[in-house]
Each structure stands twice: as structure tokens, then as C-alpha cells.
N, CA, C and O of each residue as an XYZ file, in Angstrom:
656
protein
N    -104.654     10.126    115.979
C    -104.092     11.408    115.663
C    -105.240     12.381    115.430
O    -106.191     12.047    114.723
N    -105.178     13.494    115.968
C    -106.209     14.428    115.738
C    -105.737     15.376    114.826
O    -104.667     15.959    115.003
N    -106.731     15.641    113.506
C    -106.665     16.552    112.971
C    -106.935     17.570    112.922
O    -108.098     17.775    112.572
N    -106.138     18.687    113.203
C    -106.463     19.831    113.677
C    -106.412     21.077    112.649
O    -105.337     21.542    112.268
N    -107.521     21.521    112.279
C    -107.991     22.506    110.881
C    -107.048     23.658    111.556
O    -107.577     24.239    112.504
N    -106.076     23.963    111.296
C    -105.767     25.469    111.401
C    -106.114     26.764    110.922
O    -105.908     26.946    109.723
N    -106.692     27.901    111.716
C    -107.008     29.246    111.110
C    -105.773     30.033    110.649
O    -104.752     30.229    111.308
N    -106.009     30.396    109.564
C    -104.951     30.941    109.026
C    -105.383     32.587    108.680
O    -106.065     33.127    107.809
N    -104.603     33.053    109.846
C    -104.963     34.828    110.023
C    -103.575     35.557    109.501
O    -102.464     35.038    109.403
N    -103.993     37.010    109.173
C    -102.440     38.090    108.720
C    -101.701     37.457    110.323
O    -101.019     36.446    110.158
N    -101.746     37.702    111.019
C    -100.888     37.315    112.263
C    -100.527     35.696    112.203
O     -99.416     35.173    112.299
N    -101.385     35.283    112.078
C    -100.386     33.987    111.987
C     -99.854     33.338    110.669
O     -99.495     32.161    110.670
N     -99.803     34.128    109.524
C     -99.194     34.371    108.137
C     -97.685     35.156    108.938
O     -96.692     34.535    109.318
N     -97.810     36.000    108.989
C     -96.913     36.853    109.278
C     -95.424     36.015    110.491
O     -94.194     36.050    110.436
N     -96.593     35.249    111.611
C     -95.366     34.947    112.371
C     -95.082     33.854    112.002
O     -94.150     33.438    112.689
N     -95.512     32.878    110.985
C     -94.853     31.671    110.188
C     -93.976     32.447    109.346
O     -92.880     32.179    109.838
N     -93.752     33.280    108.338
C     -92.857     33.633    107.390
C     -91.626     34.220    108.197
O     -90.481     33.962    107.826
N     -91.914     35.135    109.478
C     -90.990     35.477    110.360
C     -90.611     34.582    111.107
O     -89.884     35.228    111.861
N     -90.558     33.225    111.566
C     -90.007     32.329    112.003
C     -89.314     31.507    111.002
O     -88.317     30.863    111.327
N     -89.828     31.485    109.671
C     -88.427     30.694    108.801
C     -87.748     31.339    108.534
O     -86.624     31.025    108.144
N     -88.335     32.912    108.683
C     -86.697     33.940    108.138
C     -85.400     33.551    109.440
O     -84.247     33.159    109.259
N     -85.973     33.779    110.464
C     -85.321     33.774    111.280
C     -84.556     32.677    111.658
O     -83.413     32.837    112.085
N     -85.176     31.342    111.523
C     -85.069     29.738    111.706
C     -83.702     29.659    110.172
O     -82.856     28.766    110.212
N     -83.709     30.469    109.230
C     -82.976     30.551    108.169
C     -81.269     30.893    108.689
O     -80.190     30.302    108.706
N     -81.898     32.391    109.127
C     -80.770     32.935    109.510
C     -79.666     32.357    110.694
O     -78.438     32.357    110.620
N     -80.498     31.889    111.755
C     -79.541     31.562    112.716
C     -78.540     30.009    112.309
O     -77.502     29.432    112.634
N     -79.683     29.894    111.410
C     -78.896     27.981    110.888
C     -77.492     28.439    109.949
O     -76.653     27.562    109.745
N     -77.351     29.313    109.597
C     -76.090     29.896    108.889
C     -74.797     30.451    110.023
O     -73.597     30.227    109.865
N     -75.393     31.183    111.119
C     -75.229     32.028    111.685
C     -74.419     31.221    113.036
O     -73.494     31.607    113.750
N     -75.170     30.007    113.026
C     -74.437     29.171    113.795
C     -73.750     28.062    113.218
O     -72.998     27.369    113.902
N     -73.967     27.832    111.933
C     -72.736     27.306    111.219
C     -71.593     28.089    110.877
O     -70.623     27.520    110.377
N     -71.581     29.187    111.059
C     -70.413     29.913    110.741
C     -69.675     29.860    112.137
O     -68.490     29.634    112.386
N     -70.979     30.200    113.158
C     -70.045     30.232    114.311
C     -69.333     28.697    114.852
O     -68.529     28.792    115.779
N     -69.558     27.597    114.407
C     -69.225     26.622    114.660
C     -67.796     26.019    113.628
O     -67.030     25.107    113.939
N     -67.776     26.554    112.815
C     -66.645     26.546    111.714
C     -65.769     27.563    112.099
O     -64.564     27.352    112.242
N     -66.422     28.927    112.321
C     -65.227     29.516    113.051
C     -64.565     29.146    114.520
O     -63.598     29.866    114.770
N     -64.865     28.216    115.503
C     -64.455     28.028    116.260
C     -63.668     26.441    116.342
O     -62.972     25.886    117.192
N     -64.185     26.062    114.982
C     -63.002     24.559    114.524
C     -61.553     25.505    114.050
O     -60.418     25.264    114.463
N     -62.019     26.894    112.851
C     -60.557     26.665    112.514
C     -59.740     28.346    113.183
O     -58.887     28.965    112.546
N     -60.195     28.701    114.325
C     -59.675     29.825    114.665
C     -58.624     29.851    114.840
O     -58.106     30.968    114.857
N     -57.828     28.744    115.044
C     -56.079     28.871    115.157
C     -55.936     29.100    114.009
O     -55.190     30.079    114.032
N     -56.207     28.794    112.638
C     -55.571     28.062    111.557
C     -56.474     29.590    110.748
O     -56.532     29.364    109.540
N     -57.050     30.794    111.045
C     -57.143     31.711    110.449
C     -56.538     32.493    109.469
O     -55.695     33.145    110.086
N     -56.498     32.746    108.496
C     -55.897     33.364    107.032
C     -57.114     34.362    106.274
O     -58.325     34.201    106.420
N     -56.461     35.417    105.442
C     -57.242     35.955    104.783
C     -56.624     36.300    103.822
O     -55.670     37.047    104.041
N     -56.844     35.996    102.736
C     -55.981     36.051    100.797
C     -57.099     36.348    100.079
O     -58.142     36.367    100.732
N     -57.161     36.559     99.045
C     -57.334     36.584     98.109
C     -56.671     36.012     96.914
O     -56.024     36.590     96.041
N     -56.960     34.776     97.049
C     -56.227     33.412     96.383
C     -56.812     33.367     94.676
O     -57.995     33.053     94.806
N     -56.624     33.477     93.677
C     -56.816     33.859     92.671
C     -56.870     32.376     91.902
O     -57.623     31.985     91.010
N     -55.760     31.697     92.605
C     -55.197     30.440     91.876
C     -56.982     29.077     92.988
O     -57.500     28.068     92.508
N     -57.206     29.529     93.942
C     -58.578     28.828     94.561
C     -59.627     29.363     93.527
O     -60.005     30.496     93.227
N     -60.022     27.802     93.003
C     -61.548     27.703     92.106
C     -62.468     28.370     93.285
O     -63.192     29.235     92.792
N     -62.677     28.210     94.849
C     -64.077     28.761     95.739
C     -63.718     29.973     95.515
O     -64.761     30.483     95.106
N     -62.751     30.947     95.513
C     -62.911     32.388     95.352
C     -63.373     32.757     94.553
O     -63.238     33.976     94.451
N     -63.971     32.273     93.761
C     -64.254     32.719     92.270
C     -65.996     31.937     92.016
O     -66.812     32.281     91.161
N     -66.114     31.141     92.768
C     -66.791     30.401     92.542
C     -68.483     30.497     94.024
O     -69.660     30.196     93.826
N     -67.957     30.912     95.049
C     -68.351     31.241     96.130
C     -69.211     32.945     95.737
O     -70.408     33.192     95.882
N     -67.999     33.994     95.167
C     -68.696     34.986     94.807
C     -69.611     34.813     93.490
O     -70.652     35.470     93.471
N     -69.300     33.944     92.330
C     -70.489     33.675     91.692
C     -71.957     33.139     92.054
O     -72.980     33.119     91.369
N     -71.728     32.745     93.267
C     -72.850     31.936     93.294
C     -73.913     33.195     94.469
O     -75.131     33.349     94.569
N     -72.583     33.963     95.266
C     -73.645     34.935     96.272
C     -74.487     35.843     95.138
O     -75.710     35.947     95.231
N     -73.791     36.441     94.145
C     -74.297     37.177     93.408
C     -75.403     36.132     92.574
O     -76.578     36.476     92.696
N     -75.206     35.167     91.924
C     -76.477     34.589     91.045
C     -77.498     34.265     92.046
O     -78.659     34.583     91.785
N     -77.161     33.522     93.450
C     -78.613     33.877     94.473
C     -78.915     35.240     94.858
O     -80.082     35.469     95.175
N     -78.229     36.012     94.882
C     -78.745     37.576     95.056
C     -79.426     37.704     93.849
O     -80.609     37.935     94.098
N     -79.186     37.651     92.516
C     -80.029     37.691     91.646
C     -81.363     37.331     91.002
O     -82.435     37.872     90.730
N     -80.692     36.009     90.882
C     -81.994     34.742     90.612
C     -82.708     35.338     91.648
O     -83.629     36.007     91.179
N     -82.652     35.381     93.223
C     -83.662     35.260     94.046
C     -84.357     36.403     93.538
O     -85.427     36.175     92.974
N     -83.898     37.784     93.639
C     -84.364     38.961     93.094
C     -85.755     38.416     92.021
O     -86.953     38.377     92.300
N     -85.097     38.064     90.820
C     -86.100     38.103     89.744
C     -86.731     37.460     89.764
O     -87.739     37.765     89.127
N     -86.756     36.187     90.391
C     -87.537     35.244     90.759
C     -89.065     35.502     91.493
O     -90.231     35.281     91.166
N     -88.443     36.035     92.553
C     -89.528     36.726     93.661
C     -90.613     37.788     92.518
O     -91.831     37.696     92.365
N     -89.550     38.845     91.790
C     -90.301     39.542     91.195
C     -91.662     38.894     90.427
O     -92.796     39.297     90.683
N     -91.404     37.940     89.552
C     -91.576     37.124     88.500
C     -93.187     36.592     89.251
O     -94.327     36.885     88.891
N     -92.729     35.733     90.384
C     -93.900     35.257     91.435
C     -94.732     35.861     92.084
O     -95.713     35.323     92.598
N     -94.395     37.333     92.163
C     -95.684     38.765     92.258
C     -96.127     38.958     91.171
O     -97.267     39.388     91.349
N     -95.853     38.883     89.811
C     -96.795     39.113     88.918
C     -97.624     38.061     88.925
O     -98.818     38.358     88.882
N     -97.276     36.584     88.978
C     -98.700     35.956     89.196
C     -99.687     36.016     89.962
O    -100.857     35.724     89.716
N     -98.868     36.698     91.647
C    -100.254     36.425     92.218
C    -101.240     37.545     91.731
O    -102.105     37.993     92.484
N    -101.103     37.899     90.673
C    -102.222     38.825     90.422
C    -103.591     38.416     90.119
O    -104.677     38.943     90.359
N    -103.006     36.554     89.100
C    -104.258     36.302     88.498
C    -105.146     35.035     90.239
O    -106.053     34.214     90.099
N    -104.539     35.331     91.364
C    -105.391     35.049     92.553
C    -106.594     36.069     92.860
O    -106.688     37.292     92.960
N    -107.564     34.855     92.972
C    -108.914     35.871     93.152
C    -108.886     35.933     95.184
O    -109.645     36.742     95.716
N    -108.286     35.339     95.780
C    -108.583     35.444     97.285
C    -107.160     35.724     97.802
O    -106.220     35.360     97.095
N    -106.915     36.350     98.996
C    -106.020     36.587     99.736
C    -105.374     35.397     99.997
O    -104.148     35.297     99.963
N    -106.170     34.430    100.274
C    -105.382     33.420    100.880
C    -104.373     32.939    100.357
O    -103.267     32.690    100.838
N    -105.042     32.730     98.704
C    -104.018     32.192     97.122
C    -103.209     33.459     97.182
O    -102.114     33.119     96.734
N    -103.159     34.611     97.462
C    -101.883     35.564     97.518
C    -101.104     35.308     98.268
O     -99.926     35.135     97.953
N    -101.544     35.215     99.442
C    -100.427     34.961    100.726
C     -99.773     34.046    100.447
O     -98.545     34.116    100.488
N    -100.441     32.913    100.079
C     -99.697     31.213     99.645
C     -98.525     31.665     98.638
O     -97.330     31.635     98.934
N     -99.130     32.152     97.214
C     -98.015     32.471     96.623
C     -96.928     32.979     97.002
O     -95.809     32.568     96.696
N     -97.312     34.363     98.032
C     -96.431     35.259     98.405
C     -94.840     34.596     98.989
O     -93.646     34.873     98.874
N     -96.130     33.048    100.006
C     -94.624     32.622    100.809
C     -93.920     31.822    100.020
O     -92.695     31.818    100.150
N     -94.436     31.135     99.221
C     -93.809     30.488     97.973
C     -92.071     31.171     97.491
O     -90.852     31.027     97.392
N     -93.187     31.907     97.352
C     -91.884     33.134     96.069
C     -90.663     33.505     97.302
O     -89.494     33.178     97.099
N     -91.033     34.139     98.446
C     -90.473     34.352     99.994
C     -88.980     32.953    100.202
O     -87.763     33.020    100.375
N     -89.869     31.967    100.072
C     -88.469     31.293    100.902
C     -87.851     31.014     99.476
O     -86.637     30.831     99.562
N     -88.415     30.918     98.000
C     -87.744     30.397     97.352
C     -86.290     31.303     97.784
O     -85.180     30.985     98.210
N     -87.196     33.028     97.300
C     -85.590     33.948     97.709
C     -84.707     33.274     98.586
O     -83.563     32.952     98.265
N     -85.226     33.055     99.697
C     -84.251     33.256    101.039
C     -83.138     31.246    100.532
O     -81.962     31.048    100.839
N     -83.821     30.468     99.964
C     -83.105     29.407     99.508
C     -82.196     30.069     98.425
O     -81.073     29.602     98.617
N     -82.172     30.681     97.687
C     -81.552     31.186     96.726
C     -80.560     31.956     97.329
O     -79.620     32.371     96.651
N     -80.662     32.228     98.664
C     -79.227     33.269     99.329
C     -79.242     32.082    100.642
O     -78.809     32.735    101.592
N     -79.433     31.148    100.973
C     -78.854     30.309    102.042
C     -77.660     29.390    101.241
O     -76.471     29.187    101.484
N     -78.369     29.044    100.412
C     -77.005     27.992     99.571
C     -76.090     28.378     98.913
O     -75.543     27.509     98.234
N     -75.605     29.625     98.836
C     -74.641     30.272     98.690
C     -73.945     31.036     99.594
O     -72.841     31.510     99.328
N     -74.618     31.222    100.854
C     -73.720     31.804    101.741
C     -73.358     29.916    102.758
O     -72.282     29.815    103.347
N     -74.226     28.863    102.784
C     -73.695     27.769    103.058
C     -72.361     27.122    102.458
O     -71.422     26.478    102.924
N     -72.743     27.621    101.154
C     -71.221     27.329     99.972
C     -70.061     28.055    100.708
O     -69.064     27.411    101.035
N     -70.166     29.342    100.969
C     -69.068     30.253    101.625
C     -68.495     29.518    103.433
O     -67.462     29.626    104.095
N     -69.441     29.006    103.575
C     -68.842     28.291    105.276
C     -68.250     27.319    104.990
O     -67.248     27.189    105.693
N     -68.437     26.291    104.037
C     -67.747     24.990    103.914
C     -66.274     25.736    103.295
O     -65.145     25.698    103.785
N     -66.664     26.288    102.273
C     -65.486     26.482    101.534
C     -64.368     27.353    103.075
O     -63.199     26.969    103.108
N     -64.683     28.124    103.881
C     -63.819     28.757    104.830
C     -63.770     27.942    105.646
O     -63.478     28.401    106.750
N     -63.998     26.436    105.597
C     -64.035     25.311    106.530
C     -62.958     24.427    105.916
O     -62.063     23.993    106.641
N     -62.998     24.117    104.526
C     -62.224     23.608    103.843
C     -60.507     24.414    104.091
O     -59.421     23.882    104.321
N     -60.803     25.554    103.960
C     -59.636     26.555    103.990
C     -59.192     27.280    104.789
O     -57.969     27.420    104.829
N     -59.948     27.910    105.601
C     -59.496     28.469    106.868
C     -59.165     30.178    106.251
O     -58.807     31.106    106.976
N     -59.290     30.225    105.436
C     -59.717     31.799    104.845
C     -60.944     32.740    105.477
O     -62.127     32.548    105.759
N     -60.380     33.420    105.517
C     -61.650     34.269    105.834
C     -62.195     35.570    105.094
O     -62.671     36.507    105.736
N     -62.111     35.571    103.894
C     -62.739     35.624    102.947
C     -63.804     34.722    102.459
O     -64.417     35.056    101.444
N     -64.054     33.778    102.975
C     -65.273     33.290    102.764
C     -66.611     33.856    103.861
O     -67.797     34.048    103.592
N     -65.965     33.996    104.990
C     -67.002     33.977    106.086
C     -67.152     35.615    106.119
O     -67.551     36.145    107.156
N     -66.771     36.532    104.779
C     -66.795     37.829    104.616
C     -68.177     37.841    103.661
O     -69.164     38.576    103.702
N     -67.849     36.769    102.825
C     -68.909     36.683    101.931
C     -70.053     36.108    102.683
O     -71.132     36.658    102.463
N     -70.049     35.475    103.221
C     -71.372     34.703    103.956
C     -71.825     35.663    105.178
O     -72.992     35.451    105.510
N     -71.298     36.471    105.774
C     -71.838     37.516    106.336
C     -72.385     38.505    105.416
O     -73.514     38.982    105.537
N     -71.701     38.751    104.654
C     -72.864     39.837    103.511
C     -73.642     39.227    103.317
O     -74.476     39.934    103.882
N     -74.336     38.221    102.881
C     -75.097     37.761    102.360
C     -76.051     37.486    103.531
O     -77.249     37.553    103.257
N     -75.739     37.213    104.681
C     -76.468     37.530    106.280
C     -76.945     38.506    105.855
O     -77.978     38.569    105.188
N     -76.031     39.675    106.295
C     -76.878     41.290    106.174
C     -77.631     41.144    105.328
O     -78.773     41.251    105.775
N     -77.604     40.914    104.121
C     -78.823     41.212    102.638
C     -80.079     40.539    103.664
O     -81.005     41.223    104.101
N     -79.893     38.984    103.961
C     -80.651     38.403    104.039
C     -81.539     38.937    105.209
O     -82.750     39.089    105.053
N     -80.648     39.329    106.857
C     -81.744     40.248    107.624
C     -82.638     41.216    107.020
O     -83.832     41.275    107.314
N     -81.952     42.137    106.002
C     -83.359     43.299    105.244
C     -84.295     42.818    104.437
O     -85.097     43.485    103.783
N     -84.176     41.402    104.488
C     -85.299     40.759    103.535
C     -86.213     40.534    104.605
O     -87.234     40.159    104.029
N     -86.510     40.551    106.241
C     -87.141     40.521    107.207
C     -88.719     40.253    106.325
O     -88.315     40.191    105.163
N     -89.719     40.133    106.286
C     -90.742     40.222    106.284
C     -91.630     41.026    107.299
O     -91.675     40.960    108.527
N     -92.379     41.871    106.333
C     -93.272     43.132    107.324
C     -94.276     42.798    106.951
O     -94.541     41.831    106.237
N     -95.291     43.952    107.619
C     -96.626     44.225    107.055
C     -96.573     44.799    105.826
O     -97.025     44.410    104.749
N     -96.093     45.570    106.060
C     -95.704     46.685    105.322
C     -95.206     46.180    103.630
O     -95.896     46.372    102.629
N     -94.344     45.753    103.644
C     -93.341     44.756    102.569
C     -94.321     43.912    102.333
O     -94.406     43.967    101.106
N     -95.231     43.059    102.750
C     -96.333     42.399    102.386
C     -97.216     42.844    101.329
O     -97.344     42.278    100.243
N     -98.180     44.525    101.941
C     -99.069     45.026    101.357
C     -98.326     45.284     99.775
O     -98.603     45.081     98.592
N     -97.391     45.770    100.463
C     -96.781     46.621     98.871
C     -96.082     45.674     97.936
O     -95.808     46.269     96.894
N     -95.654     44.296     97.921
C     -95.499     43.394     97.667
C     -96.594     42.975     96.627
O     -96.463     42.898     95.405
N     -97.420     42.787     97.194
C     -98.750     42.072     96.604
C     -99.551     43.313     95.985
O    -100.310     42.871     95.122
N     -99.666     44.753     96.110
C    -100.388     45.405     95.808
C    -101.666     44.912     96.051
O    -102.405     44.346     95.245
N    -101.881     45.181     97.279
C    -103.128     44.543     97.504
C    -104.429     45.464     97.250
O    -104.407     46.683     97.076
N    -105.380     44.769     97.262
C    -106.638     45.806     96.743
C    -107.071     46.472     98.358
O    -106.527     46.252     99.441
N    -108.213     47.320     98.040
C    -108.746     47.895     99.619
C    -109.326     46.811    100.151
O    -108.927     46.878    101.314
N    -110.057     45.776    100.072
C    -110.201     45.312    100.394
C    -109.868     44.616    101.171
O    -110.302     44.526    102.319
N    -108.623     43.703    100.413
C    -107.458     43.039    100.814
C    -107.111     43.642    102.121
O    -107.482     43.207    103.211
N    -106.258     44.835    101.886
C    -105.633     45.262    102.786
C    -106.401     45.534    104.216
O    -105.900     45.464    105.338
N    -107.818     45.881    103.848
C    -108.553     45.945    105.361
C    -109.096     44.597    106.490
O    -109.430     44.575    107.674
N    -108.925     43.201    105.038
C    -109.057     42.109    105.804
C    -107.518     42.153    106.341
O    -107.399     42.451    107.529
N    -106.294     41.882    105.584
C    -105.483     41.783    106.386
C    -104.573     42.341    107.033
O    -103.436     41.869    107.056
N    -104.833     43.196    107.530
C    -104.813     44.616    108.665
C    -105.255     44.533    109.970
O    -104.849     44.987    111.039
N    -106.672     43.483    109.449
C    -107.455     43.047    110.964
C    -107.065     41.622    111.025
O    -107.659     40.637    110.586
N    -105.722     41.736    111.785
C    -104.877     40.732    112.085
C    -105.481     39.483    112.845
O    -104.670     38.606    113.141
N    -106.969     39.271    113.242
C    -107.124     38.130    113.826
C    -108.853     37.469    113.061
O    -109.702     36.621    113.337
N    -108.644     38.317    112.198
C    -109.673     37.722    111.038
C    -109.378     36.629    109.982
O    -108.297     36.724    109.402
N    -110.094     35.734    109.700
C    -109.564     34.560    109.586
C    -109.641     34.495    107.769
O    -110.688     34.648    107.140
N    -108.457     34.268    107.227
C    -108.445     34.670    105.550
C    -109.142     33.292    105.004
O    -109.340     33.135    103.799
């Protein structure tokens, strides 16, 4: 087996975090579409009061919309005490997918449960939680300002094929 040292540049930071966003999204995206095409005869939409998942599905989009929120926040104040970019970036993706785990398993909760039921009120909730999750995209941009990066920082990783 050859071990192969990988360079780890803003560009290839950038298109690893943009391939699990994305690798995130479609794994939902095609579980929904695969649940919606088991129960499309058997389609309904209530607002079932007396169903524990209605109640239980929106608790959980909102506490991963949350948690992830403060969480992420929480994991930018540390990378402050990183003296190199690299220990920022690392953190950065850290804190990154924790979010995006914190809104997959709750919009996954919403497909089973509209799998279980055939409601579609679930797959209302698990599409919002899609949308949130596309504007969480990862940029350059959302990076710099993320991390507050120093001048420095920002001019190494700007020059996208310089090696951090």
C-alpha cells in the first residue's frame, strides 16, 4: 500500500467540505425521493395531533436547527486559540459537519416517519430543513468571515494552490 502524504490547499479544503455538503444533501434527497415513490398511492396530509412524530419530528428539526447553530458558534470561538491555519480549517470542518449532522438526523427522522405514515407533512418538514441545509453551502467567503481570519491568513488562503 502506498502512502500517499496529501497537500492540503484552500482549494482542496474547500472542495472536500463542498463535497460532504453535497454528498449530505443528495443522501436525504434521494431518500425522500425513494420513500416518496414507495408510498405515492397511499399519500395523505393531516395534521394529526393525536401522532407522537408530529410533534416529535418538529422538535427535533428545530433542536438540530438550533443545537447545530450554537454549536458551530461555540467551535469558532475556539479556533481562536489556533496558532496556524491549518488547526483553523481542521476545526472549522469539525464544527461544519457537526452542524450539517445536527440537521441530517432530523430531517432523516421526518422520511421514516412519512414512510411509516404516508403523510406528507413530514416530507414538508424534511424539505425545509433541505432548504436551510443548501444555504449552509460552504464559501470562501463564509469561511474568511467565519474564522475571522487575520491578513495573513486570508492572503495564504486566497492563494488557493498554496499549500497550508
Amino acid at each position: 500500500m502506498v502512502n500517499q502524504n496529501l497537500q492540503v490547499t484552500p482549494k482542496t479544503f474547500l472542495r472536500t467540505i463542498s463535497i460532504i455538503h453535497v454528498a449530505l444533501i443528495l443522501g436525504i434527497v434521494m431518500f425522500c425521493a425513494v420513500t416518496y415513490s414507495i408510498n405515492s398511492s397511499r399519500n395523505t396530509f393531516s395534521y394529526n395531533i393525536n401522532d407522537p412524530f408530529t410533534y416529535v419530528s418538529l422538535i427535533l428539526a428545530i433542536g438540530g436547527f438550533t443545537a447545530g447553530f450554537f454549536l458551530f458558534k461555540n467551535q469558532l470561538v475556539k479556533v481562536q486559540n489556533q496558532a496556524t491555519l491549518k488547526g483553523k480549517l481542521s476545526v472549522y470542518q469539525s464544527a461544519l459537519i457537526q452542524r450539517f449532522a445536527l440537521l441530517e438526523g432530523p430531517a432523516m427522522f421526518a422520511v421514516v416517519a412519512y414512510e411509516l405514515s404516508a403523510n406528507l407533512y413530514f416530507l414538508i418538514i424534511a424539505g425545509l430543513i433541505i432548504l436551510y441545509f443548501v444555504t449552509l453551502r460552504p464559501t470562501k467567503d463564509k469561511i474568511e468571515t467565519g474564522l475571522n481570519l487575520s491578513y495573513d491568513d486570508k492572503i495564504t488562503f486566497d492563494s488557493e494552490d498554496t499549500q497550508i
